[in-house]
N, C-alpha and C positions, 0 to 999 in steps of 0.2 A: 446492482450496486456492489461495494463491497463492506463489510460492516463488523466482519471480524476475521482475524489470522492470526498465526503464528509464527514463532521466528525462535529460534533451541540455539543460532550459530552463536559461537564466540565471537569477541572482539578482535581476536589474532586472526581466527580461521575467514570476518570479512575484511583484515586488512588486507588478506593474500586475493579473497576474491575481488573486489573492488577495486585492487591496486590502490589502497588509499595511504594519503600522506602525512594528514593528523585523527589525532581521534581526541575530540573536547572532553568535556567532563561529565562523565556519562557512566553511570552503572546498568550495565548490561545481564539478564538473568533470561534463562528460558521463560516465556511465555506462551502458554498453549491458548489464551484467547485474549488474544490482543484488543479492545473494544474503542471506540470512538472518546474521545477525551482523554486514554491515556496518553503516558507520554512514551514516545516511540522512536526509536536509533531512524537516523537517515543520513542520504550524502547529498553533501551540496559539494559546490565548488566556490571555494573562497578564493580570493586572492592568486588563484590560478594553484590552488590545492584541492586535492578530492577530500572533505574535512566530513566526518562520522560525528556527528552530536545527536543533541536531542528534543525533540520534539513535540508539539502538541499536537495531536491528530484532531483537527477541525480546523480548517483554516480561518484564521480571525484575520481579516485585513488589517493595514496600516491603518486605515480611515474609521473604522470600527466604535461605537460607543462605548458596547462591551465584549466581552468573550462569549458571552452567550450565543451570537452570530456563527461561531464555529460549530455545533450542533448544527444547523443544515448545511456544514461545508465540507463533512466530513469527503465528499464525492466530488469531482469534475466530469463534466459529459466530456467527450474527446471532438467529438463531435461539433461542439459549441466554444472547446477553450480556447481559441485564436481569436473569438469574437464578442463572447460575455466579459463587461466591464471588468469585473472581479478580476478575471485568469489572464486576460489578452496581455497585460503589461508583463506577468507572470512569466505568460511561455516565451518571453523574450532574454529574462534576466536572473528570473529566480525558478528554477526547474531543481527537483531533487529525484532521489531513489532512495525508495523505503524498502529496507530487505525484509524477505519473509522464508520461510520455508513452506507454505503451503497456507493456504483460505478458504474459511468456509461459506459453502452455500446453503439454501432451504428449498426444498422440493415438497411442492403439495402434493397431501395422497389422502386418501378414505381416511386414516389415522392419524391426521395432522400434520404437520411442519416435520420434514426428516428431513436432518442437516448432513448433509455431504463434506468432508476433503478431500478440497484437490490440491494434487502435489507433481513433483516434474518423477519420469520414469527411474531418471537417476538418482534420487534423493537427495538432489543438489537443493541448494538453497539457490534465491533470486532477487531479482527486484521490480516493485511496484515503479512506474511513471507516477511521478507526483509534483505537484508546486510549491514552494512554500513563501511567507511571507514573516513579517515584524511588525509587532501590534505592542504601542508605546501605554502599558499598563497602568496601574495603580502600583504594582508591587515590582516595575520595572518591563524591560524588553519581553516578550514573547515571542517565540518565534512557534510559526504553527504552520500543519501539513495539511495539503488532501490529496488526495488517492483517484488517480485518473482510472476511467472505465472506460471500457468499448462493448461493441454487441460481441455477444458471445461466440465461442466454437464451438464445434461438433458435441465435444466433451461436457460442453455446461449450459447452451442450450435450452437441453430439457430440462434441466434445474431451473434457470433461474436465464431473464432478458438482458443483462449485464453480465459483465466480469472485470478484474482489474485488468490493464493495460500492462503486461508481465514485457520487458523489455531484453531481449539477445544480446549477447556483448557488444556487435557493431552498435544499434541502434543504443543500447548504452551508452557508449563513447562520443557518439554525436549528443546523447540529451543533456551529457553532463560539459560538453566543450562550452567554455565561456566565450568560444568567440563564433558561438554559430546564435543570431539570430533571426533568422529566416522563420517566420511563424509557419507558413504554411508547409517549407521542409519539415519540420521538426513536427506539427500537426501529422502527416504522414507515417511516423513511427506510431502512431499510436493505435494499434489494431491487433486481431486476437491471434491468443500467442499459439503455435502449434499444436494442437489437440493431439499430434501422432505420440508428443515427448513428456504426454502429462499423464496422470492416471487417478480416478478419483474411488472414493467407498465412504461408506456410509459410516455416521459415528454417533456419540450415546446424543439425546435430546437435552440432557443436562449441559451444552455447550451453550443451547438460550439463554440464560441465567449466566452474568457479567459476575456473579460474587462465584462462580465453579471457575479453578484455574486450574488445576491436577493435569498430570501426564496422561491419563484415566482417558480423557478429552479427546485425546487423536488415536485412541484405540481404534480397531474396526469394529464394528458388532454387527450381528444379523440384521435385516430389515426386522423392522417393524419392535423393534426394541426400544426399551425407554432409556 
């Protein structure tokens, strides 16, 4: 799965990478653990624009009672999206990209849960495959994410039976083109990303705990540190 990240890019710095066209109303700030129900920058493609807003990370359907349903939607199998009810209509019409700069995993050992980041060789930042949807509220539109996975690489593996579905600029271009609906192409980008161009190290165990958000978070520290 994926279940927390990070993203330090400016607003400017992913206008240039994303090539994007607008950017809504969005206050953007480093966040060194990104966790399930915050809300979180993504790109969709509007109107035949690459448009940067923001988002609820759990996806609540259109169909939805309540929001509460986003808590187990934080995730899409890749595997399953072209065919579970929820997604199939999704990876047709509303597909996004969640930028990150790096996510973390948990690797069991003698000494409990040691949480891993992994990040790209270049220190570049990226983007998550993800879907998104609009769920007609109490207190108005919501629009909310989940965060496609695939089986792991070489790289994450031994951590952990998942990883997010991290997407290359081509396969980018195709996920966010409005005029490509072809489920099963588009199911095809979704697989792990180069293990050669990533690198990952160990980080403090205070990243567990959703109320730690400090820079402190993506330091490295020896194994077996708290």
């Amino acid at each position: 799965m994926c279940g927390r990240y990070t993203i330090q890019t400016t607003i400017e710095e992913l206008m240039t990478m994303f090539d994007l066209d607008r950017v809504g109303d969005i206050h953007l700030t480093p966040n060194y653990n990104v966790a399930p129900t915050h809300s979180v920058p993504a790109i969709i493609n509007e109107g035949g624009e690459r448009l940067l807003a923001q988002f609820h990370w759990g996806l609540i359907p259109f169909w939805a009672k309540n929001k509460k349903i986003g808590f187990k939607m934080i995730n899409a199998r890749a595997e399953t999206v072209a065919s579970k009810p929820a997604y199939k209509g999704l990876i047709k019409r509303r597909r996004a990209v969640i930028p990150a700069d790096g996510f973390y995993e948990w690797m069991a050992t003698e000494d409990g849960k040691q949480p891993y980041r992994f990040v790209m060789k270049s220190g570049d930042s990226f983007g998550f495959a993800g879907l998104w949807d609009e769920w007609d509220g109490p207190d108005g539109p919501l629009r909310s994410c989940t965060i496609i996975t695939t089986k792991p690489n070489k790289l994450v593996e031994d951590v952990h039976d998942r990883m997010p579905v991290i997407l290359p600029s081509k396969a980018l271009n195709v996920w966010l083109d409005p005029e490509e609906d072809d489920a099963e192409k588009l199911q095809e980008l979704l697989v792990p990303y180069d293990a050669d161009k990533m690198r990952r190290y160990p980080v403090s165990k205070n990243v567990g705990s959703v109320k730690n958000t400090g820079a402190s978070l993506i330091e490295e520290v020896p194994l077996n540190s708290k």
